[in-house]
N, C-alpha and C positions, 0 to 999 in steps of 0.2 A: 619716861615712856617713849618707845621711839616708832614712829613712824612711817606706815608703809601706805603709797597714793598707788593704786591702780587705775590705769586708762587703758578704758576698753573701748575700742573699734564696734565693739555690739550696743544697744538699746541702751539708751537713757532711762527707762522707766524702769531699769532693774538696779537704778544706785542705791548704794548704802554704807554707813559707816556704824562702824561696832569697835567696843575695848575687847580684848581677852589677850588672853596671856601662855604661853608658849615656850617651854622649857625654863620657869622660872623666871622669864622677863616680858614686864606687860607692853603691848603693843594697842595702837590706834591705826583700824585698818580704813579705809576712804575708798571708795570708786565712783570713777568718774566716768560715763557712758558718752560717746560720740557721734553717733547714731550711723557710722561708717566715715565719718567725716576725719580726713587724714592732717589738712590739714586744722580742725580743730584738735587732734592729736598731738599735733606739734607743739600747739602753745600751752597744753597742757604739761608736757614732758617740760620744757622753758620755765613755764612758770614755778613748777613745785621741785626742779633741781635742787635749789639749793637750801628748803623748806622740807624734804622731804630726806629722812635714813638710808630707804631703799625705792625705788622707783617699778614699777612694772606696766608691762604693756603686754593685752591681752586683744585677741581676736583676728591676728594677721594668719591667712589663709596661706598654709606653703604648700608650692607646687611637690607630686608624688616625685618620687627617687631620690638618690644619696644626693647628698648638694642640696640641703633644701632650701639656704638661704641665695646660692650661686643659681635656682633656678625661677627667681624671681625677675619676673619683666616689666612690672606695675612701677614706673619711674617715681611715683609718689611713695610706695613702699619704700623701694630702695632705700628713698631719703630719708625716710623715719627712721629706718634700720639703721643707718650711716649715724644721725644723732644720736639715736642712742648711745652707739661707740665711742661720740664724741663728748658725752655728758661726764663730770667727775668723780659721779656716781655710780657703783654696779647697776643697771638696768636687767631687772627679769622678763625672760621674753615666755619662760612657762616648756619652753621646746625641750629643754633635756629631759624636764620631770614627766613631762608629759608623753613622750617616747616612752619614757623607763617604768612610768606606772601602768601603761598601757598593755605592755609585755608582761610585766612582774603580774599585773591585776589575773589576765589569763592563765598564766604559767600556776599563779599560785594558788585559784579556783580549783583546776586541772587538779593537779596536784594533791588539794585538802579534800574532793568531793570521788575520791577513789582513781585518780588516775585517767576516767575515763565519761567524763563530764561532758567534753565537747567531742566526743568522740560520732562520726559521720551526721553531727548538726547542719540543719541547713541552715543557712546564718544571711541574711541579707540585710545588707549596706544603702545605707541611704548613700552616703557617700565615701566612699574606697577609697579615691583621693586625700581626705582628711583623716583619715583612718588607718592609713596604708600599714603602720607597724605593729597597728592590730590584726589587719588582714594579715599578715607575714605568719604573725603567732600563730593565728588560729589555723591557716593552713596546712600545719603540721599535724592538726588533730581531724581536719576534715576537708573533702574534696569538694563539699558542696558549698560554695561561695558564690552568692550572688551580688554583684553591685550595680545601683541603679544611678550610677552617675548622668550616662549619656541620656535615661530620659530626664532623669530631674532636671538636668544642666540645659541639655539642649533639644530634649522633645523630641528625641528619638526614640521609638519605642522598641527598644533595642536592650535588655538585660544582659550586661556581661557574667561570665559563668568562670575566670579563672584571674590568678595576679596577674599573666601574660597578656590577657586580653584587656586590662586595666592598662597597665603598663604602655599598651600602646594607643590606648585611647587618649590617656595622661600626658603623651609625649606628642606625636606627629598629628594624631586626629583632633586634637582640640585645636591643635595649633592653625589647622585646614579651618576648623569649623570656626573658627574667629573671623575667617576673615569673611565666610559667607552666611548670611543671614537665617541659616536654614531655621534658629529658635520662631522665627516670625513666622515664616512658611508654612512650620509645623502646625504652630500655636492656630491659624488659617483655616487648614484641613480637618472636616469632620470627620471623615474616615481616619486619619491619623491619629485626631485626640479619640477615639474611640479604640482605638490598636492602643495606643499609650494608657487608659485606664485598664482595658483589661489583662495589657503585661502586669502592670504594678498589682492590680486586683490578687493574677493568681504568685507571682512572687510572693505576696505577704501571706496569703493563703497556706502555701510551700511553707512557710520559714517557721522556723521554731524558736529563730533568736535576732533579735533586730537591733541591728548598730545606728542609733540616733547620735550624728554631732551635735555638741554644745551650741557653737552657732548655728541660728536657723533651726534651734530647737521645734520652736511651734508650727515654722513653717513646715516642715517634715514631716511632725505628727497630721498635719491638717491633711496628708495624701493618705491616711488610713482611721480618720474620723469616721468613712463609712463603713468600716469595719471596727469590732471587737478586738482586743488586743489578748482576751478570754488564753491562757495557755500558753502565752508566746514571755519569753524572757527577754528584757529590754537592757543593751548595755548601752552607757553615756559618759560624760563625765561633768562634773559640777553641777548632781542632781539635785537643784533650791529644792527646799520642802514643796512649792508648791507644786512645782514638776513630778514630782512625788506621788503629789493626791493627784493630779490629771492621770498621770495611767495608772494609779489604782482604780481611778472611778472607770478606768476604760477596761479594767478585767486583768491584767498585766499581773504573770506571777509571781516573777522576780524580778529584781533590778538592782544590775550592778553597774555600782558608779566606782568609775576606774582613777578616779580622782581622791587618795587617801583623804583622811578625814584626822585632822592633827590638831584642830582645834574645835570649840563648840557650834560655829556659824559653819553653815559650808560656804566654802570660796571656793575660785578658780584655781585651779594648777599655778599657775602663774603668782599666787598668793601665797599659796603654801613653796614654792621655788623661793620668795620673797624673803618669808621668814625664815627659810635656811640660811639664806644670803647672808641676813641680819644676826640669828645669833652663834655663829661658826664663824663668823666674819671671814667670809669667802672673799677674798679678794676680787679687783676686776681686772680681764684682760683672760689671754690663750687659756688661762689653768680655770679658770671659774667653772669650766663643763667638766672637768675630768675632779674637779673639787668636790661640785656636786654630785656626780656621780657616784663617788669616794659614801658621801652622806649619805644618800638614797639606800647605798647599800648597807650601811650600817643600823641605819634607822628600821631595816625588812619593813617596810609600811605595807598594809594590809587593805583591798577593796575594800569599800563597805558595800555590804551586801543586804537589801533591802525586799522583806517577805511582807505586803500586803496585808495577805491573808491565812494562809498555813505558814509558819515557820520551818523552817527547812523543807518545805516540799520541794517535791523534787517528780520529775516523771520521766523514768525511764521508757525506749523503744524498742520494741520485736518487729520482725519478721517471721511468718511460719508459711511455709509452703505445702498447701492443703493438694492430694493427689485424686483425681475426680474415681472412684473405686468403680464406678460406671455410669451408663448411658441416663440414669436417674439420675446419677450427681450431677452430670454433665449439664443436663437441663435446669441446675439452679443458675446457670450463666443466663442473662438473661436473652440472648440475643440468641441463644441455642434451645431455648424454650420457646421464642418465636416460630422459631424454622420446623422446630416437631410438632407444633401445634397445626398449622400450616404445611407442611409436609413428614406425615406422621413414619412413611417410610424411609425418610432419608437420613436416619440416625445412625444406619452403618457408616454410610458417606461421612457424616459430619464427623465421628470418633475419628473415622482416621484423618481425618483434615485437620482436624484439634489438634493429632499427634504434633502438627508442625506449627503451630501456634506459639509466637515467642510467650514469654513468661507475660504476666497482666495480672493489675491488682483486681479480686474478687470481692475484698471487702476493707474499709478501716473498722478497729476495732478502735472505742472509745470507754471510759468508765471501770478500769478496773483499780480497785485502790484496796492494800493492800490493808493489816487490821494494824502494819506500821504504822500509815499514815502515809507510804512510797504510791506511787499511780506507775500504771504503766500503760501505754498507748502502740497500737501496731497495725500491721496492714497483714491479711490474709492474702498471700500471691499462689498462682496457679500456673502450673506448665499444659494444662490442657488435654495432657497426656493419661488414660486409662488405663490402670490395668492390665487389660486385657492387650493393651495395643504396648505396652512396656515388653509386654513377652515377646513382640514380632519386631523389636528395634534390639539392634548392640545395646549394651549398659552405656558404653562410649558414647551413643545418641543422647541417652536421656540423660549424661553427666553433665554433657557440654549444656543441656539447657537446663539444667540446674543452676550450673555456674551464671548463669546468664541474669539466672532470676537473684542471685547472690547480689550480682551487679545491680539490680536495681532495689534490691531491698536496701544497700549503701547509699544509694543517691536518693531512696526514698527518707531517708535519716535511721534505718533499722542499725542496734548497736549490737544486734547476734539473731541468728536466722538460727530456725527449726525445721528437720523435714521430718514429714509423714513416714511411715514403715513402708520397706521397698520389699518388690518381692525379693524370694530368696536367692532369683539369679543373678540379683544387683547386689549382694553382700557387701563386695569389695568398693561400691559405689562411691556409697555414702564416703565412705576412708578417701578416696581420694580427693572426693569434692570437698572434704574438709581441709585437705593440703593446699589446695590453689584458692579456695573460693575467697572474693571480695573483704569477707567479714567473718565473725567466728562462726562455726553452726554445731549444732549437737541436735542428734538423732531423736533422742526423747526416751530412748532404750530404759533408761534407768527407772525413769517413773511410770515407763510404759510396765516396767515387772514390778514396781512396787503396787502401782494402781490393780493389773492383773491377779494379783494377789489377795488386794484389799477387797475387788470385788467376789475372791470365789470366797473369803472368810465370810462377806455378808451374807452370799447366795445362802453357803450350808448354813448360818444362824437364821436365813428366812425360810429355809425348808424346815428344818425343824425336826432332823429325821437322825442325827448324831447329836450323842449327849458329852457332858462335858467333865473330864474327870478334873478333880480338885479345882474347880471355878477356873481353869484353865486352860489343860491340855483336850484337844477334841478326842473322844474313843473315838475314833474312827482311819481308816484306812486312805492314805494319799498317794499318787502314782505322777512323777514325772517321765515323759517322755522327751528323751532330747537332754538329758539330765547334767552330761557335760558340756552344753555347748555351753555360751557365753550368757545369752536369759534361760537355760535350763536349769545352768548350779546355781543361779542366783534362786531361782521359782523351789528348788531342793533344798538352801539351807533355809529358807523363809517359811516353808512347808514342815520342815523340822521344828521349830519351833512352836509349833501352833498342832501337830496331829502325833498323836499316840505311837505309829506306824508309817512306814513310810517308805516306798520301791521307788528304785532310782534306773533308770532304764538307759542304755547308749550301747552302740553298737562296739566301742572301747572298751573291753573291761580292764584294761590297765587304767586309763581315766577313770573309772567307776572307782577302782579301789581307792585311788587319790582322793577322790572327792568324798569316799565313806569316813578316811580316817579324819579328813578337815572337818565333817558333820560331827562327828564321833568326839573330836574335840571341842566343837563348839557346844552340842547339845548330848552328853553320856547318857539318858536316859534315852535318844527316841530308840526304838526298834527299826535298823534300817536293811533292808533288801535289796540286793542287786540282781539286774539280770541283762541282758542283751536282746530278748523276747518280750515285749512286749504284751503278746499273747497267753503268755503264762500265768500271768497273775490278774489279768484282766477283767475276770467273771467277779473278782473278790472285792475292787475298791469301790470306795467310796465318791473319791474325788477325782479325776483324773486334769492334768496339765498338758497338755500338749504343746511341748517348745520346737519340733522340728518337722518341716514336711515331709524329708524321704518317709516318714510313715504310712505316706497316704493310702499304701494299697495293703497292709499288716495289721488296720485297726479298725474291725466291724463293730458299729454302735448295737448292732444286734447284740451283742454277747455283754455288753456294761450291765450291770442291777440295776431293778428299778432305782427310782431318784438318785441316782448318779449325776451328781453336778459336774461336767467336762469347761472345762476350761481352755478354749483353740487360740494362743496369742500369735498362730502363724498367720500369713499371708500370701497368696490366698489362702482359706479356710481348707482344713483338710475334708471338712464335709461338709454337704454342701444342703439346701434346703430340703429336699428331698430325703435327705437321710434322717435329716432331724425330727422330718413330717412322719417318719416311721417310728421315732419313738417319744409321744406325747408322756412318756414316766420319767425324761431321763431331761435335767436341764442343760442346755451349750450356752456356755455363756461367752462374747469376745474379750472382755475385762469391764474395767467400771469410766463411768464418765465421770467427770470433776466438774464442778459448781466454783464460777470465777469469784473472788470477792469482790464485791462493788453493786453500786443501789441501781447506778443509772448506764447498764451495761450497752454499749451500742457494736451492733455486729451482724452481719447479715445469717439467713440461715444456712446450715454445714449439718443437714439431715439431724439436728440434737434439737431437743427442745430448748427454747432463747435459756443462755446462761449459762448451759453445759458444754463441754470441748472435751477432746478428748484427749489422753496422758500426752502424748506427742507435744503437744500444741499449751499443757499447761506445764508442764514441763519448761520450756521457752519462756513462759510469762515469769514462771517463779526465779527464774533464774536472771529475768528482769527486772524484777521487783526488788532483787538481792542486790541489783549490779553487779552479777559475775558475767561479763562477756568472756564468756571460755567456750570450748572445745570440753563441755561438761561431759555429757554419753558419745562419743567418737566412733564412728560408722558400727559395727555390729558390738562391739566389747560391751561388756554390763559387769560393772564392779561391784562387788558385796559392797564395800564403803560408801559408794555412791547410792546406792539405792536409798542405804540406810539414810544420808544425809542431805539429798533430796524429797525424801519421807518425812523428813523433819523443818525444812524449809519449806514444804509446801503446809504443815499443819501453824508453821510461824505466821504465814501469811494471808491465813483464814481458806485456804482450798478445802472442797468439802468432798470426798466420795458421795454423788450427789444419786446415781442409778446405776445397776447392773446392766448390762448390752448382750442384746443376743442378735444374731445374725442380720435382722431386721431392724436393727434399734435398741433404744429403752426398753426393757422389762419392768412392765408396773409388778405391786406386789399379787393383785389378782392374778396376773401371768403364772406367777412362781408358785402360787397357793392352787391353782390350775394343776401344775406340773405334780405338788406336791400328792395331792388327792389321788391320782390317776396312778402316780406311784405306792404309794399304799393299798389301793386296791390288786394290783399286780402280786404286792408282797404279800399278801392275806391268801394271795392265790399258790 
């Protein structure tokens, strides 16, 4: 049985020895704790030289950058290091494996958990310094990096925010701060430790992933004892069981220990470095690193990755940027509900003051968990900007603070932003804020026509006023307007399938004819009409859709049949309150609102009753929930494929079409059975 002592530089109260066995040969592992005492170190290393297989020494703190043993100044160190090179024995110092599992652990998380895991994570560091070639990894996947060296170290309440700014904390600034006492000064100042708790407070608060070193394990956890760890994913390395149950008892969702796991006890890196040493018989001297590394890779050794509570949960982040529709919406900010309460005429003032309002989060959303088992969490962001005041700026205005808000939904940790429906003069908008912006974003187009859809199928099954030939197809009458654009042939082929009959309207009839033979092939029985007049056939349907605004001044609601369900997915509405007020027979619906999945939904109000959101904004979720950060609906395009498979990702993930909308809101069913009466009386007439 052969023999591996480690002496560790950490706690005496965590020694242990254990048999087990490791590639077919059993081993006797020992550790020996020195409570930082170097030279108890020393005589440790002496004594068990020639009693011991393989030797290791664990817990020496190497300064950050390349050289990391050439940037050693602790003269006591030095000389531990120097013996070991002088010992006859390979001596593990843990440093190669621990580099290379550090990397691989990330790289290969990344990688197994869809590519886009730590993708704009905020991550914060207890310490950068010890961690530095995990910080390098993760870098690559995200800009938000926090490290809290300079308070922890030396009581500055000073969070660094990038590797540059570590880097030179690391090098010249610590080198300063050595020689002046400021740790004391600080430690002093009440005002200072009260700046130093509540940097750290809202860092942990921010982070969504926190990097604990090995040593000074507990001392670390003890700066976020007054908080919950509730959500937040913890990486470490050599996590003992008990360190285990401490941040499961503290809420901790995951935890990944970046230290393989190659036998039954966990050890240190430096142990598992040990047992390579020993049965590979890595020689000592220059090739021992490039040996091991040789191993490492051949061995692919895997994180262990540690679920608490859910197994593979996982929670994805949104962004959705809500557009206040008007001086109502406006007033759910709270500080602009102040001002009209208080100055009830100064709401023209404030809309256009809003116009110039950088982007600001309005709400976080918490609670929505999918019927996978996936959560997803996000932030509602707002440009401030109306409507109304979007007409009186370039699109160029409202792009660049879109982009702006893009920017901060990245640094907020969002993994794909959503925007609200723009009006029609911003088309080209959205398309290009999708090429520069921060992060993915997609419009919500797709499920905005598949929801629009879904709710005019329920409206006519709640009027009740079209019957159903063979338990399927509606008898009745459907009319698109706007029929070729991009949500018109989508609202056409999807109206095809579902109505008897079916007028397809655009001012192209070369695009009409295209789009009759694609219908024509998809569904050979519907009856399809084309026209370029809108007016034509108007007095006859049933249903009508409305995909495009140039209609606005060709299309009197006077002339529809009673209970005429109209369907307006433009923006703004082509008709407006007024019109509708003239005809109490005829129902307008905007589309349907969508019912989130999840028990304990946290989110402010957005004019829906708690729970509902509208296609835009679920659209975003569901596409959260799946982890596709894509460029899914792309400024105005609406793809038949996409609707369909959106439509199908949102019924995987328990979204419910929850209410029909009409100009004002929700439609209860009393609303509808309203419309429906008052329409029937008309038609008796």
């Amino acid at each position: 049985m052969k023999k591996i002592i480690n002496i560790s530089l950490g706690p005496e109260s965590e020694n242990y020895q254990t048999e087990t066995e490791f590639m077919g040969k059993k081993f006797f592992i020992q550790r020996f704790g020195t409570d930082g005492d170097l030279n108890k170190a020393e005589d440790f290393l002496l004594q068990w030289n020639k009693e011991a297989d393989v030797l290791c020494i664990s817990g020496i703190e190497y300064p950050a950058g390349p050289g990391r043993r050439k940037g050693i100044k602790h003269k006591k160190t030095k000389e531990l290091l120097e013996l070991c090179d002088r010992l006859r024995m390979p001596v593990a110092t843990g440093e190669t494996l621990n580099r290379v599992s550090q990397e691989w652990s990330i790289r290969n998380i990344q990688f197994q958990q869809g590519n886009n895991f730590f993708n704009n994570a905020n991550v914060l560091f207890f310490s950068g310094t010890e961690n530095q070639t995990l910080a390098r990894v993760m870098s690559e996947y995200t800009d938000n990096l926090m490290f809290a060296d300079p308070l922890i170290k030396d009581n500055i309440p000073k969070i660094l925010h990038s590797l540059k700014e570590l880097e030179a904390y690391a090098g010249k600034t610590r080198g300063m701060l050595s020689i002046i006492p400021i740790k004391k000064l600080a430690s002093s100042a009440k005002r200072i430790r009260a700046l130093y708790s509540y940097q750290m407070e809202k860092a942990l608060e921010k982070a969504n992933i926190l990097v604990i070193p090995h040593k000074g394990f507990y001392d670390y956890l003890d700066m976020c004892m007054g908080q919950q760890l509730e959500g937040k994913i913890i990486i470490t390395d050599t996590a003992y069981p008990e360190r285990v149950d401490l941040l499961s008892r503290l809420g901790a969702d995951m935890i990944i220990d970046t230290t393989p796991r190659l036998i039954g006890p966990v050890v240190e890196d430096v142990v598992i470095e040990a047992l390579m040493i020993a049965v590979f018989d890595v020689s000592k001297g220059r090739k021992m690193k490039s040996d091991l590394l040789e191993i490492i890779s051949e061995q692919r050794l895997e994180p262990r990755i540690i679920y608490p509570f859910e197994k593979n949960k996982r929670i994805n982040r949104f962004a959705y940027l809500l557009l206040p529709l008007s001086q109502d919406h406006l007033k759910k900010v709270k500080a602009v509900e102040m001002i009209s309460s208080f100055l009830p005429k100064s709401m023209n003032t404030v809309e256009k003051l809003m116009a110039y309002s950088p982007p600001f989060v309005y709400s976080r959303v918490r609670g929505i968990k999918s019927r996978t088992g996936v959560e997803a969490e996000g932030w509602l962001l707002s440009i401030g900007e109306t409507l109304d005041e979007m007409q009186k700026h370039s699109p160029e205005f409202t792009g660049r603070k879109i982009l702006k808000a893009a920017e901060k939904a990245k640094q907020l940790g969002a993994q794909i932003m959503g925007i609200a429906m723009l009006p029609r003069n911003m088309n080209g908008t959205s398309l290009e804020v999708g090429k520069y912006a921060a992060l993915p974003i997609t419009t919500g187009n797709s499920y905005t026509a598949s929801t629009a859809l879904w709710a005019t199928a329920e409206a006519v099954r709640q009027m009740g006023l079209s019957k159903l030939k063979d338990g399927k197809i509606l008898r009745a009458k459907a009319m698109v307007i706007g029929a070729t654009g991009a949500i018109g042939s989508i609202c056409s082929r999807l109206l095809a399938t579902a109505f008897e009959e079916v007028c397809i309207v655009s001012r192209n009839m070369a695009k009409l004819l295209s789009l009759q033979e694609l219908i024509q092939g998809q569904k050979p029985g519907v009856k399809l009409q084309l026209s370029t007049r809108a007016e034509r056939f108007l007095d006859d349907m049933d249903v009508l859709v409305i995909a495009s605004s140039k209609v606005r001044d060709s299309i009197d609601i006077m002339r529809v049949k009673p209970g005429c369900v109209i369907t307006d997915i433009t923006r703004p509405m082509i008709f407006s309150r007024k019109d509708i007020e003239k005809r109490p027979d005829v129902l307008v619906i905007t589309g349907g609102e969508i019912e989130l999945p999840g028990e304990d939904l946290e989110m402010k109000d957005i004019a829906l009753p708690h729970g509902l959101v509208y296609a835009g904004l679920a659209e975003t979720v569901i596409l959260a929930l799946e982890g596709r950060f894509e460029e899914f609906s792309r400024g105005t395009d609406t793809e038949w494929e996409k609707v369909k498979e959106i439509y199908k990702l949102g019924i995987k993930h328990g979204m419910k079409l929850s209410s029909i909308s009409g100009i004002d809101g929700p439609l209860s069913e009393d609303d509808i059975a309203r419309v429906k009466n008052r329409a029937l009386k008309q038609r008796r007439r």
